[in-house]
VOVEX-181976 format. One record per residue (C-alpha): residue number from 1; chain; x, y, z. Coordinates in nm, 2 decimals, always signed. Layout:
% VOVEX-181976
+-----+-------+--------+--------+--------+
:   n : chain :     px :     py :     pz :
+-----+-------+--------+--------+--------+
: NUM :     A :      X :      Y :      Z :
...
+-----+-------+--------+--------+--------+
***
This chain:
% VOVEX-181976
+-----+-------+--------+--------+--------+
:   n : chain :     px :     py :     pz :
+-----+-------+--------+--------+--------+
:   1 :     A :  +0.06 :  +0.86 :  +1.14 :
:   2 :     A :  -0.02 :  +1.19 :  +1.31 :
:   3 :     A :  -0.14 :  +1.05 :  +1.63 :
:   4 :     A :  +0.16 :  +1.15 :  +1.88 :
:   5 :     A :  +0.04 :  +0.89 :  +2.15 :
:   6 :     A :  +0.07 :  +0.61 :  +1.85 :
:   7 :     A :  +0.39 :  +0.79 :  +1.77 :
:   8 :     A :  +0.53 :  +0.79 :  +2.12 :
:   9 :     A :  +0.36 :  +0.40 :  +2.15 :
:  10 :     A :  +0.60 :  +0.31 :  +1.86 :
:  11 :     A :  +0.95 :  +0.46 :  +1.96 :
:  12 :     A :  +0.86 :  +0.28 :  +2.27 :
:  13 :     A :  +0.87 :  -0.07 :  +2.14 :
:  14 :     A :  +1.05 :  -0.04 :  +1.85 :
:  15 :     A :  +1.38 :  +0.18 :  +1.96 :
:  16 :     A :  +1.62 :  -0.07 :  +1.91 :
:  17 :     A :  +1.51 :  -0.25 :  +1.59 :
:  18 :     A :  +1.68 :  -0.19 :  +1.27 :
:  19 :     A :  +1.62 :  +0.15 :  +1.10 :
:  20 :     A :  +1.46 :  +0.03 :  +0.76 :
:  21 :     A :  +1.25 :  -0.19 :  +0.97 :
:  22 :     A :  +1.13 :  +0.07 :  +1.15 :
:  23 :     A :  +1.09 :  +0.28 :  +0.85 :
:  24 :     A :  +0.90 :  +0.01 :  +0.66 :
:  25 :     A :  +0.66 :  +0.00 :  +0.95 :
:  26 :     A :  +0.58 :  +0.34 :  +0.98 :
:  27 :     A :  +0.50 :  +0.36 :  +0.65 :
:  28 :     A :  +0.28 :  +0.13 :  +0.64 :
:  29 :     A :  +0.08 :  +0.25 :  +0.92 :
:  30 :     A :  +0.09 :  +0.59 :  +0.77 :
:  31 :     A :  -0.18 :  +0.43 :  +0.53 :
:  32 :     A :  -0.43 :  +0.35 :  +0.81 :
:  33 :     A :  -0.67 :  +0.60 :  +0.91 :
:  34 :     A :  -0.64 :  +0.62 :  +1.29 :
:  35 :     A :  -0.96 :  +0.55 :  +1.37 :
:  36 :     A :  -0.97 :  +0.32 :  +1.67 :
:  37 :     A :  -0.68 :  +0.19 :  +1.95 :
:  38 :     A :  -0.35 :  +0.15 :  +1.89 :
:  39 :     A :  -0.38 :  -0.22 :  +1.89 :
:  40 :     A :  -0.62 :  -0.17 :  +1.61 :
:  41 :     A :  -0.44 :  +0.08 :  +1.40 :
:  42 :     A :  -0.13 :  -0.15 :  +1.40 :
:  43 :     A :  -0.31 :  -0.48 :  +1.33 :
:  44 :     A :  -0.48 :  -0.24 :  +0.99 :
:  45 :     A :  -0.11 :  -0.18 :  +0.87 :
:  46 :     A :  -0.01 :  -0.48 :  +0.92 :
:  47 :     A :  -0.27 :  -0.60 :  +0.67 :
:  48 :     A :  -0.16 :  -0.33 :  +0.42 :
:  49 :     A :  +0.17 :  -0.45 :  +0.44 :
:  50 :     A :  +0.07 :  -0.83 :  +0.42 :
:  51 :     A :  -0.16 :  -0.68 :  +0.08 :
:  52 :     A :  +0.16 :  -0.59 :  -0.04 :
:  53 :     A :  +0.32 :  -0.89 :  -0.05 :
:  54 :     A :  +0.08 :  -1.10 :  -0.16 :
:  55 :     A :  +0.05 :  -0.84 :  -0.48 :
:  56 :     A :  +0.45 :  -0.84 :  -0.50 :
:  57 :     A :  +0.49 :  -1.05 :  -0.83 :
:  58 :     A :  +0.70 :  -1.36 :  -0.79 :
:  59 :     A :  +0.79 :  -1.32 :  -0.44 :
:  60 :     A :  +1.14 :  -1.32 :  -0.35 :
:  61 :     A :  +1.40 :  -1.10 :  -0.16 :
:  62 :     A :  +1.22 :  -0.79 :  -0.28 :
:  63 :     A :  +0.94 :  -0.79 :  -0.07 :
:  64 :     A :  +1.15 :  -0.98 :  +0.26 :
:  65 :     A :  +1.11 :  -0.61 :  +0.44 :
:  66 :     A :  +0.75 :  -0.60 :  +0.43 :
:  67 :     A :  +0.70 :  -0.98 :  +0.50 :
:  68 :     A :  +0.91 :  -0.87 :  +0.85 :
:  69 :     A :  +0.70 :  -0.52 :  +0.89 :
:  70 :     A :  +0.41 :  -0.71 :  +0.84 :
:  71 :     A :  +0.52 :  -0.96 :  +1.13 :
:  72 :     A :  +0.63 :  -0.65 :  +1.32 :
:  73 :     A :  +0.32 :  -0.47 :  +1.30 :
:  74 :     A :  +0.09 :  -0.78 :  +1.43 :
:  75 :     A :  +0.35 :  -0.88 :  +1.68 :
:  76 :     A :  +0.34 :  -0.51 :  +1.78 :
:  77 :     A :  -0.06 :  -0.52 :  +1.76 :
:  78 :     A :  -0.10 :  -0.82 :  +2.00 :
:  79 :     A :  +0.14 :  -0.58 :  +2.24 :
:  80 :     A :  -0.07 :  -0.30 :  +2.22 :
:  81 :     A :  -0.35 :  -0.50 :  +2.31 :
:  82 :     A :  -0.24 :  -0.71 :  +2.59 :
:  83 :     A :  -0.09 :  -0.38 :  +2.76 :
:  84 :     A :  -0.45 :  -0.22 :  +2.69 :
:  85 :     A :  -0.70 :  -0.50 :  +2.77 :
:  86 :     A :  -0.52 :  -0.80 :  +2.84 :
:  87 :     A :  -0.90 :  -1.00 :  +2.89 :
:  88 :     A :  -0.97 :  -0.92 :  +2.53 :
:  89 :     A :  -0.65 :  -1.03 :  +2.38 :
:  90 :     A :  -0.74 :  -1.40 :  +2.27 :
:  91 :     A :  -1.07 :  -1.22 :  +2.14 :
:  92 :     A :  -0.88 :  -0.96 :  +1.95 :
:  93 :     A :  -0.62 :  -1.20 :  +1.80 :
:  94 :     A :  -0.90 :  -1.42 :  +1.68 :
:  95 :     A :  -1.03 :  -1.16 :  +1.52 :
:  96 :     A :  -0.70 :  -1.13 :  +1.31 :
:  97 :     A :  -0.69 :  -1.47 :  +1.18 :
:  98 :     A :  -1.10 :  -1.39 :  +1.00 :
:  99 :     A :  -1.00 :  -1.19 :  +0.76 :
: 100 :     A :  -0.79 :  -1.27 :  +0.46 :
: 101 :     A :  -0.51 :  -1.18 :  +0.30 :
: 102 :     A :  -0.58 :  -0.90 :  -0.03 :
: 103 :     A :  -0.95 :  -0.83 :  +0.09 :
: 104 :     A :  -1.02 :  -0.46 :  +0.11 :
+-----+-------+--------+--------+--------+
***
């Protein structure tokens, strides 16, 4: 996550949750190539963290973090995109729901 207006985006919005949420959620955007908004760069990681708990064997406490980073990240997508575009946003959260889960 090299982009320092993501960066900036995210200590915005994310200042007071806890620290090893935040953590989780930057590194899980920190696997997206920055290729498009911020809106769309969140929404990626939030799939790669979703990806990881649907690979997470048997469920369970040990992948709770990433089910709430995940849930972060598109909740924090849906932000980015309502404070960028706000006429697109039913467009861009439809477009969530067509892909699923552990596609690449």
């Amino acid at each position: 996550m090299a982009d320092p207006g993501l960066t900036r985006w995210l200590e915005q919005h994310t200042g007071e949750a806890p620290l090893a949420l935040r953590d989780r959620v930057r590194l899980h955007l920190r696997t997206v190539a920055r290729s498009g908004s911020v809106a769309e760069s969140l929404s990626q990681a939030s799939r790669v963290a979703l990806d990881a708990v649907a690979a997470a064997p048997g469920g369970g406490r040990a992948i709770a973090l990433d089910l709430l980073a995940a849930d972060a990240l598109i909740t924090l997508a849906l932000l980015a995109q309502a404070e960028s575009s706000p006429a697109l946003l039913q467009e861009f959260a439809a477009s969530l729901l067509r892909e699923p889960v552990g596609t690449p």
